[in-house]
C-alpha positions as CSV (number, residue, x, y, z in Angstrom):
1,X,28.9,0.2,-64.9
2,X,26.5,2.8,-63.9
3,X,24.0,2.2,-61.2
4,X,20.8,4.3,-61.1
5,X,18.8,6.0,-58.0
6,X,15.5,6.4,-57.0
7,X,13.3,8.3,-55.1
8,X,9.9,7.2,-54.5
9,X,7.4,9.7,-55.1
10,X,4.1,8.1,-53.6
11,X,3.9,5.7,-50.3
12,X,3.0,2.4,-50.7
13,X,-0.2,0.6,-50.6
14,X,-1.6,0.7,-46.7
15,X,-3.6,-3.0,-45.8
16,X,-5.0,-3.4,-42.4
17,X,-1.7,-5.5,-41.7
18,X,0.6,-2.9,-42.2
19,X,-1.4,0.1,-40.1
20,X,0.0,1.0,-36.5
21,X,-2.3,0.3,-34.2
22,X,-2.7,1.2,-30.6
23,X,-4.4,-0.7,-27.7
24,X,-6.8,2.4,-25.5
25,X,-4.8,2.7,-22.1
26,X,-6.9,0.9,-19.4
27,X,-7.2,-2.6,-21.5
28,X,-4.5,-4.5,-20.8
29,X,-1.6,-5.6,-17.9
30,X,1.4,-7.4,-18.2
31,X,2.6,-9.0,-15.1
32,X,6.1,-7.8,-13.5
33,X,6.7,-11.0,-12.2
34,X,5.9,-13.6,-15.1
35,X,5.0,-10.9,-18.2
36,X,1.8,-12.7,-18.8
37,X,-0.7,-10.4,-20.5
38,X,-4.1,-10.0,-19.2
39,X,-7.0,-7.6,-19.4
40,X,-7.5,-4.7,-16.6
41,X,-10.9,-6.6,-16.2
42,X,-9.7,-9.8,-15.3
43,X,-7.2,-8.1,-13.0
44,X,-9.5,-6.8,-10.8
45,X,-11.9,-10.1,-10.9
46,X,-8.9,-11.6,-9.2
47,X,-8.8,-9.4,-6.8
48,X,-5.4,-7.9,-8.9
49,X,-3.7,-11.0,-8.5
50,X,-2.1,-12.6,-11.5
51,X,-4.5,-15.7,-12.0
52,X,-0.7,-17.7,-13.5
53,X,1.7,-16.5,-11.1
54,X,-0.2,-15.2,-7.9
55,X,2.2,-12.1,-7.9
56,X,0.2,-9.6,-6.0
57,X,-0.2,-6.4,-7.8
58,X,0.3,-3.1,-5.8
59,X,-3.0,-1.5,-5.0
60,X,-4.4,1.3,-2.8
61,X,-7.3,2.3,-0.3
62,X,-9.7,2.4,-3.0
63,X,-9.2,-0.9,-4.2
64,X,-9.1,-2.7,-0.3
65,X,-11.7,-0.4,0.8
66,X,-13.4,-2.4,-2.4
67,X,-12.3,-6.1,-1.5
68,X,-13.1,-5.4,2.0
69,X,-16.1,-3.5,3.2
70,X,-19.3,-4.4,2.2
71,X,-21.2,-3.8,-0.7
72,X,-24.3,-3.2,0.8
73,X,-23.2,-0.5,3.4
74,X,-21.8,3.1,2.6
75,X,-18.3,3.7,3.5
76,X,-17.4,6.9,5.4
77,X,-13.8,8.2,4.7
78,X,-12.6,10.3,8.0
79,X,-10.4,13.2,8.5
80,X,-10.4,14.2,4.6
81,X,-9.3,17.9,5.5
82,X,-6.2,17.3,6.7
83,X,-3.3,18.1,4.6
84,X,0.8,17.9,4.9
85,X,2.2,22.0,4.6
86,X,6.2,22.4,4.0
87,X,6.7,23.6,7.3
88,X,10.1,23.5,6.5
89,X,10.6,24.8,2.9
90,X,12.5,21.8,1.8
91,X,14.3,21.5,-1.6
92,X,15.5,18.2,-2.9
93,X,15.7,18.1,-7.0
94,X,12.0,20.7,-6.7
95,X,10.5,21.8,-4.0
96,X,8.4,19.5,-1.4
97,X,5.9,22.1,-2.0
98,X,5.5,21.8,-5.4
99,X,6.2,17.8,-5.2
100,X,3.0,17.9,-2.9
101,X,1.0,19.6,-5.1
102,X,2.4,17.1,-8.1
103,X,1.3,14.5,-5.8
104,X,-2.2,15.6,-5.0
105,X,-2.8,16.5,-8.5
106,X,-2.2,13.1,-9.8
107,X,-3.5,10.8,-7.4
108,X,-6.7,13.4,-6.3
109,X,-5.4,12.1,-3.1
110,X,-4.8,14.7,-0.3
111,X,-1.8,12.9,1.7
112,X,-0.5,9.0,1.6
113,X,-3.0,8.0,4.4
114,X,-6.4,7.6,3.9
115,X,-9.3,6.1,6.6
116,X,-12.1,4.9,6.8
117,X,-15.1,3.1,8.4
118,X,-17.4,0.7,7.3
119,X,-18.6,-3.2,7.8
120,X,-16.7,-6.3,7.0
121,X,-19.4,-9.0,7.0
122,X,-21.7,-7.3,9.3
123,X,-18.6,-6.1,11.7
124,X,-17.7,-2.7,12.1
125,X,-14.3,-1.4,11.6
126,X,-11.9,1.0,10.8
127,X,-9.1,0.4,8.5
128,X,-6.2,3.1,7.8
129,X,-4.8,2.4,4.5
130,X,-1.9,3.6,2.7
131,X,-1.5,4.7,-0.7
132,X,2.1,3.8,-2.3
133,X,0.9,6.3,-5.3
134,X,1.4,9.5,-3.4
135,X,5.3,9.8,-2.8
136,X,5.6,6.3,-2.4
137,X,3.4,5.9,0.3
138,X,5.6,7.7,2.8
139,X,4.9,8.3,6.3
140,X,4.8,12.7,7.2
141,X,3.1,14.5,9.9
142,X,-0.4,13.6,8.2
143,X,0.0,9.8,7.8
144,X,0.2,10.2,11.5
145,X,-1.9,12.4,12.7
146,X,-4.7,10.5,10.6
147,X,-3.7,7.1,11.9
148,X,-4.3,8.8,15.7
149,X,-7.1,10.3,15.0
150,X,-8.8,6.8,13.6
151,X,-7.4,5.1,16.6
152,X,-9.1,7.7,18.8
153,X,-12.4,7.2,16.4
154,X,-12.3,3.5,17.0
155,X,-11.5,4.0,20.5
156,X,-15.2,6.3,21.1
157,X,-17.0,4.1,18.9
158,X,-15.8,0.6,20.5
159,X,-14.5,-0.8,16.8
160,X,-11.2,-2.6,15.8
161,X,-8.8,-1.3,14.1
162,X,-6.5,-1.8,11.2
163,X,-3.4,-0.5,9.3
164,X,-2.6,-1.8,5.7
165,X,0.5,-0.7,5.6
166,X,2.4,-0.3,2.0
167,X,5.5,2.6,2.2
168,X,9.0,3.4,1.6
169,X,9.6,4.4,5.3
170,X,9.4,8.2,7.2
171,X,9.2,11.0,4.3
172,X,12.6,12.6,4.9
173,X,10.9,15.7,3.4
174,X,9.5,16.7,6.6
175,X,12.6,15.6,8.7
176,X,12.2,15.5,12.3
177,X,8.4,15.9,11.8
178,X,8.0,12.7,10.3
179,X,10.3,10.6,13.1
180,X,8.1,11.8,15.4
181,X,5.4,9.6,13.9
182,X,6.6,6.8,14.5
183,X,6.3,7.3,18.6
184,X,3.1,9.2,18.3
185,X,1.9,6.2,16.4
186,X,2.4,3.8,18.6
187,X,1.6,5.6,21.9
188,X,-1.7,5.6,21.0
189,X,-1.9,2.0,19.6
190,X,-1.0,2.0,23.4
191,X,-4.2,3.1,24.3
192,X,-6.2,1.2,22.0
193,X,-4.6,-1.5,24.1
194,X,-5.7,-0.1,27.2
195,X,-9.3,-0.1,25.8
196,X,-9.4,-3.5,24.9
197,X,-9.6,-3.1,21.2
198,X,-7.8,-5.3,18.6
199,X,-5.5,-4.2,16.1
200,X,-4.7,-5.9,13.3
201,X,-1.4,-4.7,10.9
202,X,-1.7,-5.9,7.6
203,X,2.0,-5.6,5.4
204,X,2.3,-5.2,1.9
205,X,4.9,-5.0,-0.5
206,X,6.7,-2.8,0.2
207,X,6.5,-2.3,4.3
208,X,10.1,-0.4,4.8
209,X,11.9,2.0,7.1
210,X,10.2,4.0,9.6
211,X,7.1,2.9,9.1
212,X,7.9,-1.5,9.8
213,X,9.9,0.5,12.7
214,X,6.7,1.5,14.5
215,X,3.1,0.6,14.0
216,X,3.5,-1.7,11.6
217,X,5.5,-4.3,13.8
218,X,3.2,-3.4,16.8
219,X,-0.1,-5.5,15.8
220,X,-1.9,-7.8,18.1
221,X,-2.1,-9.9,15.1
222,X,0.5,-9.3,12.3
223,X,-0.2,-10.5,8.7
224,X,1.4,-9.9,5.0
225,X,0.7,-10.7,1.6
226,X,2.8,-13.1,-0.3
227,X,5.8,-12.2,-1.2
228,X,6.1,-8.8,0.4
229,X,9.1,-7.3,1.1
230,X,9.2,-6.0,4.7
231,X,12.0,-4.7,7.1
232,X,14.0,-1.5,8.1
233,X,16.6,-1.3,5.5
234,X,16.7,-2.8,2.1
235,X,18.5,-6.2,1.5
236,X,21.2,-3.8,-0.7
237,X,22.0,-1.7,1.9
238,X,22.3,-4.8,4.5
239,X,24.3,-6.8,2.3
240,X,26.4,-4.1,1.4
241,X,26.9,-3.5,5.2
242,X,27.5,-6.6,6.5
243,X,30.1,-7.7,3.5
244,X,28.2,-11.4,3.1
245,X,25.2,-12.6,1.1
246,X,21.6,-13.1,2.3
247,X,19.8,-16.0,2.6
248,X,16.9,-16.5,-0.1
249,X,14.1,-14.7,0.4
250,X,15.6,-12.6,3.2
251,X,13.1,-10.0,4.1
252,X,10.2,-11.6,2.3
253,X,6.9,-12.4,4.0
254,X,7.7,-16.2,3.9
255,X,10.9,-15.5,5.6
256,X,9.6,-14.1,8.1
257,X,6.9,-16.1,8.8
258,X,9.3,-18.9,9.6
259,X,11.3,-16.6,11.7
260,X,8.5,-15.7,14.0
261,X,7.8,-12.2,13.2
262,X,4.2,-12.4,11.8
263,X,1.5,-14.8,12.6
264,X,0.2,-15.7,9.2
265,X,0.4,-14.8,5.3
266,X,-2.8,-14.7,3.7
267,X,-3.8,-14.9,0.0
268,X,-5.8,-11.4,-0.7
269,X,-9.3,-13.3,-2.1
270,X,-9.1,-15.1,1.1
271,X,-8.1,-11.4,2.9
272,X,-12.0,-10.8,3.8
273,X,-12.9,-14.2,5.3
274,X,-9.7,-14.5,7.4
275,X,-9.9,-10.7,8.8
276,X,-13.6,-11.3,9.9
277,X,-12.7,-14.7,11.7
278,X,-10.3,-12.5,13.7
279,X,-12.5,-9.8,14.5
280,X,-15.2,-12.0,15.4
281,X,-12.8,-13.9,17.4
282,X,-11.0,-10.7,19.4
283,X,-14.7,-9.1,19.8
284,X,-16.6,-12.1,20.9
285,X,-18.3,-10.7,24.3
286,X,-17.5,-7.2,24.2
């Protein structure tokens, strides 16, 4: 028995059911935590919180410059000149030199740090943010030289301060010049003590290395977002190290709230009101 072949010669009949059809980029977001689906648009009305599972969506100075400063009042972003050099002509898998420029060019950031001064509610402040999107918010020479100089600001102008901190530790990039951040940093939060100012460390997932090592740790009040994953090394490396498992949670937010290391979690649409109470609180006579 023969069997017969065919080619066929014309496509088939296209119906709106059977078209591809793509969504425009910026519509939609699906949730790492729970994989609900929801529109950019919503996102942002909840402060980029997911409105079914309350994961809290990582977001930059822009957006908390947004949440927190007041509409009604211009912000002024400080120290936007300053930019990180490879000092030391480092080569990983490409140059820092050319990851930099990668970095800068995608972001239209200049460096991971970015500050600036505005109101909260009618109080002055100045917030130093990080920006996880440029080399995952790690800290170099320019994170802290730009966190001193706000410190210094706030010191002449008699404001709080504040560091939202979101990074994957000291930028090994810039090797020794990076460490050295981490005392530079916090000998001048030394002198913001010394001139009677608050400051106020704000973690966010993720708050690692270098960075939870310093200024981070160092608030006069220390908060965190839900869920935030904060300490030196990651849970891997520890549990690799110490040959035993961790308990749940280890290293989360909660977790250490009920171990004594920060003084409260707060829910970011309730971020604003809780931040002012404390200001008010700290600057109440001065």
């Amino acid at each position: 028995m023969s069997s017969t072949w065919f080619r066929r010669i014309k496509k088939g009949i296209l119906t709106s059911t059977n078209e591809k059809k793509e969504a425009p980029d910026g519509i939609w977001h699906k949730c790492p935590e729970c994989k609900t689906t929801t529109t950019v648009q919503e996102l942002e009305e909840h402060y980029y919180v997911c409105p079914k599972c309350n994961y809290h969506n990582r977001i930059n100075s822009e957006e908390y410059f947004n949440i927190l400063f007041d509409e009604e009042y211009d912000v002024q972003l400080l120290f936007e000149n300053i930019a990180p050099k490879d000092k030391l002509g480092f080569v990983d898998l490409k140059p820092y030199d050319a990851r930099l420029r990668d970095a800068q060019r995608s972001t239209g950031l200049k460096d991971a740090m970015t500050v600036g001064v505005g109101k909260m509610n009618g109080n002055n402040l100045v917030i130093a943010c990080m920006n996880f999107n440029f080399i995952g918010g790690s800290m170099g020479s320019v994170v802290g030289e730009k966190i001193s100089r706000g410190i210094d600001y706030a010191i002449q102008h008699k404001m709080p301060f504040m560091i939202i901190s979101k990074s994957g530790g000291a930028r090994m990039m810039e090797s020794a010049f990076s460490l050295m951040q981490m005392a530079k940093t916090s000998a001048k939060l030394t002198q913001l003590a010394k001139a009677q100012l608050p400051y106020i460390s704000l973690m966010t997932d993720p708050t690692t290395g270098g960075v939870t090592a310093s200024y981070a740790m160092l608030g006069d009040i220390n908060i965190a977002e839900p869920k935030a994953l904060i300490g030196f090394a990651g849970p891997r490396v520890i549990k690799e190290t110490i040959k035993k498992d961790l308990p749940p949670g280890f290293q989360r937010s909660e977790f250490l709230l009920d171990h004594g290391f920060l003084d409260f979690i707060v829910q970011r649409q309730n971020l604003k009101e809780k931040l002012t109470n404390v200001i008010e609180w700290y600057m109440k006579g001065k």
